[in-house]
N, CA, C and O atoms as a DFTB+ gen file, in Angstrom:
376 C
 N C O
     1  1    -256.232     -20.057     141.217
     2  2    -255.780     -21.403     140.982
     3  2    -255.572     -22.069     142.327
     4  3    -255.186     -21.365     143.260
     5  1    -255.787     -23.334     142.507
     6  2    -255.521     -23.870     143.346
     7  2    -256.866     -24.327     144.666
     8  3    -258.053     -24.122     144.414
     9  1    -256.539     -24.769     145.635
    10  2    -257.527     -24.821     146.637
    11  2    -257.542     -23.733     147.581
    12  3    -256.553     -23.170     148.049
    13  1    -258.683     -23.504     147.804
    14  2    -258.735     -22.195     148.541
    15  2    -258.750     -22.635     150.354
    16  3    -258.684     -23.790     150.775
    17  1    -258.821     -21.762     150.950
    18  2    -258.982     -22.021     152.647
    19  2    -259.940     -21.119     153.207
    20  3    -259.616     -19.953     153.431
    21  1    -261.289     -21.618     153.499
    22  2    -262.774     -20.502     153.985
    23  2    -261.537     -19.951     155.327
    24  3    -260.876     -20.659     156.087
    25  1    -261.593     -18.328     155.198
    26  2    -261.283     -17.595     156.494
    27  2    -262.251     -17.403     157.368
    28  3    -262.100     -17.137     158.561
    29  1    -263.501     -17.567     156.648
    30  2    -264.655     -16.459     157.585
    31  2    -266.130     -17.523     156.880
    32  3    -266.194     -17.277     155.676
    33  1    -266.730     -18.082     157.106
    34  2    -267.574     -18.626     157.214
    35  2    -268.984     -17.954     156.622
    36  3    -269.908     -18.399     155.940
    37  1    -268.616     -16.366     157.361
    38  2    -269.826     -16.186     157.501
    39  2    -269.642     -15.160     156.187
    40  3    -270.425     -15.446     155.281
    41  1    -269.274     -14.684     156.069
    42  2    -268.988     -14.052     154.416
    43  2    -268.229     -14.300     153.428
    44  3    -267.967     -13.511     152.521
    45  1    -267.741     -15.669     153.574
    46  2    -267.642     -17.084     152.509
    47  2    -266.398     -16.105     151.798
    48  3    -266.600     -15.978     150.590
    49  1    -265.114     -15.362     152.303
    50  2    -264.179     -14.891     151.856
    51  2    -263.118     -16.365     151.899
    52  3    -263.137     -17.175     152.825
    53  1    -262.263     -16.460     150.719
    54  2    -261.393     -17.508     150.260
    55  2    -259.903     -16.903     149.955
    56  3    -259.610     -15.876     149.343
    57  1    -259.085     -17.843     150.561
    58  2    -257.257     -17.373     149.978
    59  2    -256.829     -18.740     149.655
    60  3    -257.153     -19.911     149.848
    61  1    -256.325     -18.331     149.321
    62  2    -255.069     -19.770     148.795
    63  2    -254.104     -19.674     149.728
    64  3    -253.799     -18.551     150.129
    65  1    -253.430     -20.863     150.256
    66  2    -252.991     -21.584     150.905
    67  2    -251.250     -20.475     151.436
    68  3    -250.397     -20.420     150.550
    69  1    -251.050     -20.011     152.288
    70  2    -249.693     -19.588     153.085
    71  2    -248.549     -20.684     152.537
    72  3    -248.807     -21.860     152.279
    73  1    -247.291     -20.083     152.418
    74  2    -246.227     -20.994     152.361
    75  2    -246.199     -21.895     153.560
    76  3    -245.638     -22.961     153.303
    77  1    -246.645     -21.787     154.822
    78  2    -246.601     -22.633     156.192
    79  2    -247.681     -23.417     155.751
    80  3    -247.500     -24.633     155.692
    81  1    -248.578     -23.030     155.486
    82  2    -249.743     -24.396     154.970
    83  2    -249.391     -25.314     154.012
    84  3    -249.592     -26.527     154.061
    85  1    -248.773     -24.590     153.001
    86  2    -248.281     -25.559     151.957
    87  2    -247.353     -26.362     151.984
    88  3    -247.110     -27.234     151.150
    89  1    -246.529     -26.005     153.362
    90  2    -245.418     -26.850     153.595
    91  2    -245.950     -28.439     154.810
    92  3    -245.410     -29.527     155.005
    93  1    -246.724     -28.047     155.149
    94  2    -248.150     -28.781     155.531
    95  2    -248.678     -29.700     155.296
    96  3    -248.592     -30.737     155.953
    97  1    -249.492     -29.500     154.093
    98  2    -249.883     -30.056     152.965
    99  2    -248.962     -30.729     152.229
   100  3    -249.411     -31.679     151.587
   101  1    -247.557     -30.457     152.123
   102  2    -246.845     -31.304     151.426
   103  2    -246.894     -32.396     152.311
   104  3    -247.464     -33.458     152.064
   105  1    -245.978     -31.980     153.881
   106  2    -245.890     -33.347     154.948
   107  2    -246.813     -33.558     154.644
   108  3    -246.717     -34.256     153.635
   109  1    -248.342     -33.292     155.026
   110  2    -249.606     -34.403     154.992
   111  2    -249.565     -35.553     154.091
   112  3    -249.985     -36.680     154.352
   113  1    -248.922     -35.092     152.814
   114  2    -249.004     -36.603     151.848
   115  2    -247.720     -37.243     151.798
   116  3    -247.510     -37.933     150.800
   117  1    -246.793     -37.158     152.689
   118  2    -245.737     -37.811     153.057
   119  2    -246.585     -39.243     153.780
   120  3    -246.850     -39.320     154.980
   121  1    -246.836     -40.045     153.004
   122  2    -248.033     -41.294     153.535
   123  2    -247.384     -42.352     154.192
   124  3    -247.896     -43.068     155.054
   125  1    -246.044     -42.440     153.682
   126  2    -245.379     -43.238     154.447
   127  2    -244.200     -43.091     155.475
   128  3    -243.295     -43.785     155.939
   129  1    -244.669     -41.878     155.576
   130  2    -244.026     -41.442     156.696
   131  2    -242.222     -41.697     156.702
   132  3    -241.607     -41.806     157.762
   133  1    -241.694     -41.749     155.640
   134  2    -240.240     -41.620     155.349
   135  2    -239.532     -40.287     155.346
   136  3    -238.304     -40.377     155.359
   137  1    -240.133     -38.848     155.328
   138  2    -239.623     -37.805     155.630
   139  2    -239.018     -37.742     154.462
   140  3    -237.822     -37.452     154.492
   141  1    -239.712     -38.011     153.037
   142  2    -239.120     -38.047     151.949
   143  2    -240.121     -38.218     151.048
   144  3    -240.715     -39.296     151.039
   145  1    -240.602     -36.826     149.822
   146  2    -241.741     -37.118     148.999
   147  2    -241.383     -37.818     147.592
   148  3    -240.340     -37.474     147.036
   149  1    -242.184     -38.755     147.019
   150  2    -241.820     -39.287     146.102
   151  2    -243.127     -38.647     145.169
   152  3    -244.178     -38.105     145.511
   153  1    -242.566     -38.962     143.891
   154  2    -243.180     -38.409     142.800
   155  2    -244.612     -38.299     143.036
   156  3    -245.216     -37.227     143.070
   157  1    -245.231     -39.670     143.231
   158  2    -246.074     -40.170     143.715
   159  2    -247.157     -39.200     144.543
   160  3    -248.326     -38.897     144.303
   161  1    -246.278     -38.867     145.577
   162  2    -246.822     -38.116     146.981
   163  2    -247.239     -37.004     146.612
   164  3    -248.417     -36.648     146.655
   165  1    -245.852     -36.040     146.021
   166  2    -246.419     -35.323     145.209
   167  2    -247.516     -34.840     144.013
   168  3    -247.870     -33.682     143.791
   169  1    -247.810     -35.669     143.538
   170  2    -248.697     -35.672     142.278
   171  2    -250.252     -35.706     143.334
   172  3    -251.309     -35.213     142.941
   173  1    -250.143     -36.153     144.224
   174  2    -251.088     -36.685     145.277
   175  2    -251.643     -35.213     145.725
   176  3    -252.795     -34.799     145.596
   177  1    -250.535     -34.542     146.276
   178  2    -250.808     -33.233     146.772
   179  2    -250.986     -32.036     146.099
   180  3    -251.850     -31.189     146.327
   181  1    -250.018     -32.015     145.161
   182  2    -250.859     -30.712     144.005
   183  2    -252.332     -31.176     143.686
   184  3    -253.220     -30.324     143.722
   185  1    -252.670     -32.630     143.342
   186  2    -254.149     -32.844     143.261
   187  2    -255.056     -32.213     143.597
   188  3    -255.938     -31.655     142.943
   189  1    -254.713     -32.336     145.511
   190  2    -255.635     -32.036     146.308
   191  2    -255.177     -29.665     146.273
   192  3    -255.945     -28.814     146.722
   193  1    -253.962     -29.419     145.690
   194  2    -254.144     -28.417     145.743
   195  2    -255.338     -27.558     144.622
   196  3    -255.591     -26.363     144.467
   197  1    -255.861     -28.777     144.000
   198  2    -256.594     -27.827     142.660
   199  2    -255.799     -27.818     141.289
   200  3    -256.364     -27.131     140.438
   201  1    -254.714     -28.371     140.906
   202  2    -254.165     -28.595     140.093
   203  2    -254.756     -29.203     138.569
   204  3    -255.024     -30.398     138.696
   205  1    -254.964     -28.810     137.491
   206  2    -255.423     -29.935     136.357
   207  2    -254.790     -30.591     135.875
   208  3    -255.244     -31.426     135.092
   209  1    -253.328     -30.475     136.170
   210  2    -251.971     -31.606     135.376
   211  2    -251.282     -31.411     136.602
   212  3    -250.396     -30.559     136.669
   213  1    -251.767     -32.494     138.114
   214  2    -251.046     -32.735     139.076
   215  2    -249.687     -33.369     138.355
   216  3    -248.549     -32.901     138.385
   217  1    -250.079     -34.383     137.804
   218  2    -248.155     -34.776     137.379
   219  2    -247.441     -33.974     136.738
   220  3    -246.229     -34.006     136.951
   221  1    -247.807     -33.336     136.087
   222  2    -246.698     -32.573     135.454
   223  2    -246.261     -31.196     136.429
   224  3    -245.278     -30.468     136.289
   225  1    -246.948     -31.148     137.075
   226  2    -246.541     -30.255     138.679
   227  2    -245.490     -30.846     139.441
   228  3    -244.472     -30.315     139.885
   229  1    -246.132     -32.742     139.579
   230  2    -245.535     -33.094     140.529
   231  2    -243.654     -33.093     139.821
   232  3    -242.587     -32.871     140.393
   233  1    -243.958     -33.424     138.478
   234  2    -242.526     -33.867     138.220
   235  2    -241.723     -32.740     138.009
   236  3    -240.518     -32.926     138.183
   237  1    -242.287     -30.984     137.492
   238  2    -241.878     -29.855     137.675
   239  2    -241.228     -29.415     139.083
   240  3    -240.240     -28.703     139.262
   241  1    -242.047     -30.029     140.014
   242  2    -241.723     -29.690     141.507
   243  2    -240.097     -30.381     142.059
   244  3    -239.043     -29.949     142.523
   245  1    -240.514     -31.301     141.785
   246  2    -239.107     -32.503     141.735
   247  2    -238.163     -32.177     141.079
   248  3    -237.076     -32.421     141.602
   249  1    -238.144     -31.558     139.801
   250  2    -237.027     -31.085     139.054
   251  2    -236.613     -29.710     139.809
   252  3    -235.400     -29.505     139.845
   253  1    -237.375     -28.825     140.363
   254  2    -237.362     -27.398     140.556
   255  2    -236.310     -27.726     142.373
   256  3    -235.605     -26.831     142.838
   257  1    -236.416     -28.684     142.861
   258  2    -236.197     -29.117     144.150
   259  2    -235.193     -30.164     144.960
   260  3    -234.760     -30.071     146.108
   261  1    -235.022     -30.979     144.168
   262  2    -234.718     -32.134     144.123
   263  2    -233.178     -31.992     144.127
   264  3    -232.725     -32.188     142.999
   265  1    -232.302     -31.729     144.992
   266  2    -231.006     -30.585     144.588
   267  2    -230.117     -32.154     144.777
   268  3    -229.256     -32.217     143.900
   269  1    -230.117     -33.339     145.636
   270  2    -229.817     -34.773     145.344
   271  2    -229.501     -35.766     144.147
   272  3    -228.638     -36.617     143.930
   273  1    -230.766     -35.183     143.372
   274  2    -230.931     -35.936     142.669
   275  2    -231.548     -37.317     142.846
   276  3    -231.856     -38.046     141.903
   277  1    -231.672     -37.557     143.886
   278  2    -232.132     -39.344     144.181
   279  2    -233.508     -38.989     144.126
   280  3    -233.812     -39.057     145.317
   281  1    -234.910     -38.532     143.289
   282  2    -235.788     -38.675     143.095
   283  2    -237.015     -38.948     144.168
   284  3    -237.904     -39.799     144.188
   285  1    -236.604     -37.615     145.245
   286  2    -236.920     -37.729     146.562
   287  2    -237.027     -36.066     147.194
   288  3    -235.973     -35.649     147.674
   289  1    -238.006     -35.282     147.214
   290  2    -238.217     -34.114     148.079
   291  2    -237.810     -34.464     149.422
   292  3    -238.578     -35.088     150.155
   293  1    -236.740     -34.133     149.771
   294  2    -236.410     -34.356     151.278
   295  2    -236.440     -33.027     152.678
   296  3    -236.692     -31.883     152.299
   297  1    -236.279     -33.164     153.626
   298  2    -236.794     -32.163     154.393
   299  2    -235.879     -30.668     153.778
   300  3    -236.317     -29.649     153.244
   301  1    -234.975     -30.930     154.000
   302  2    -233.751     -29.828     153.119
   303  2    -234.239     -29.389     152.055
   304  3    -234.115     -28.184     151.839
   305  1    -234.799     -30.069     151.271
   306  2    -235.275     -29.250     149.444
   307  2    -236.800     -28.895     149.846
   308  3    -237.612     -28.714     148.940
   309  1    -237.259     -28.779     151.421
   310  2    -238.734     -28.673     150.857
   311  2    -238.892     -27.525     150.961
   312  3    -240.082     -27.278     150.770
   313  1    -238.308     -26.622     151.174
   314  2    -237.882     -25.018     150.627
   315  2    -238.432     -24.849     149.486
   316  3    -239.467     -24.251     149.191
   317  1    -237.335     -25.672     148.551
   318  2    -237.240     -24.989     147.292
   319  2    -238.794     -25.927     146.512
   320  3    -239.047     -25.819     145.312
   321  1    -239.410     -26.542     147.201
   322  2    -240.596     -27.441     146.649
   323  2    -241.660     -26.294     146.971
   324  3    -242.665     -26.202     146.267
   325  1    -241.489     -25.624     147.789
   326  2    -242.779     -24.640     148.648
   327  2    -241.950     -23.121     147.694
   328  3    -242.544     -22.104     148.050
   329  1    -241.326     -22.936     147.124
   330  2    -240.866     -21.341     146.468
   331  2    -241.410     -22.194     145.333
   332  3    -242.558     -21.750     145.324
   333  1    -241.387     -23.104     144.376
   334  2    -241.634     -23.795     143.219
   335  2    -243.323     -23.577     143.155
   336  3    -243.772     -22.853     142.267
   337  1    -244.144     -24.159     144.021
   338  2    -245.560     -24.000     144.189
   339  2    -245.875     -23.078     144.695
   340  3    -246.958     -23.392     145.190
   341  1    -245.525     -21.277     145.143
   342  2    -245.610     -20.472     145.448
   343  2    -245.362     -19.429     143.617
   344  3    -245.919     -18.415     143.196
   345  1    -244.440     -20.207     143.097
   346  2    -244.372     -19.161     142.046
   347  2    -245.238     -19.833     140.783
   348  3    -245.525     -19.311     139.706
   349  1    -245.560     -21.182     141.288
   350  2    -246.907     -21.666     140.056
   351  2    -248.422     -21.814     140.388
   352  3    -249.301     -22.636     140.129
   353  1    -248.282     -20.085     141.407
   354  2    -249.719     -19.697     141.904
   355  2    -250.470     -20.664     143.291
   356  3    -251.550     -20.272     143.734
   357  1    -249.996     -21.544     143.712
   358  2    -251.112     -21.993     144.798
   359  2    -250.312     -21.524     146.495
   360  3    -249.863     -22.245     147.386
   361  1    -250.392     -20.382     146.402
   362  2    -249.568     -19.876     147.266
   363  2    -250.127     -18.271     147.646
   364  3    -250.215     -17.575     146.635
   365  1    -250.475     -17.651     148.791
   366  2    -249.997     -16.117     149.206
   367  2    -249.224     -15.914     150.071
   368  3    -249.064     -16.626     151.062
   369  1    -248.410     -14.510     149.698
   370  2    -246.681     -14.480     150.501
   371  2    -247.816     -14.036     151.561
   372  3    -248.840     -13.368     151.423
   373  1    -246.976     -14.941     153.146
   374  2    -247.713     -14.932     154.524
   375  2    -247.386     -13.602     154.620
   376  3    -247.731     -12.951     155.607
């Protein structure tokens, strides 16, 4: 599940994404650069992880994370956003 990452080119071997990548990949769709993911952002990035029901990831992720409550992955919960998408497969323990 998920998007894979070519290791080796030349014998086309594939992994899914490290918790450091995925934490990565989350910043990457932080688009507006607020240091704060919105539903939005999220749904954006499970997308690109290979996901077939990015929203219902994204809003699983947010519930699983979101320890505020103000409807906002912030740098502090992106822990528990990267253990959330680690235990719904787009993840190998580094």
């Amino acid at each position: 599940m998920g998007r894979a990452i070519v290791l080796d080119s030349l014998d086309h071997k594939t992994l899914p994404p490290t918790e450091d990548q995925l934490r990565q990949i989350f910043k990457k769709y932080d688009t507006n650069n607020d240091n704060l993911l919105s539903r939005e952002e999220l749904k954006k990035a499970f997308n690109y992880l290979g996901s077939i029901i990015p929203g219902i990831r994204a809003n699983r992720g947010l519930h699983h994370s979101d320890a505020n409550k103000d409807g906002f992955v912030n740098e502090r919960e992106m822990d528990e956003l990267v253990k959330y998408a680690v235990r719904a497969g787009f993840s190998v323990k580094a």
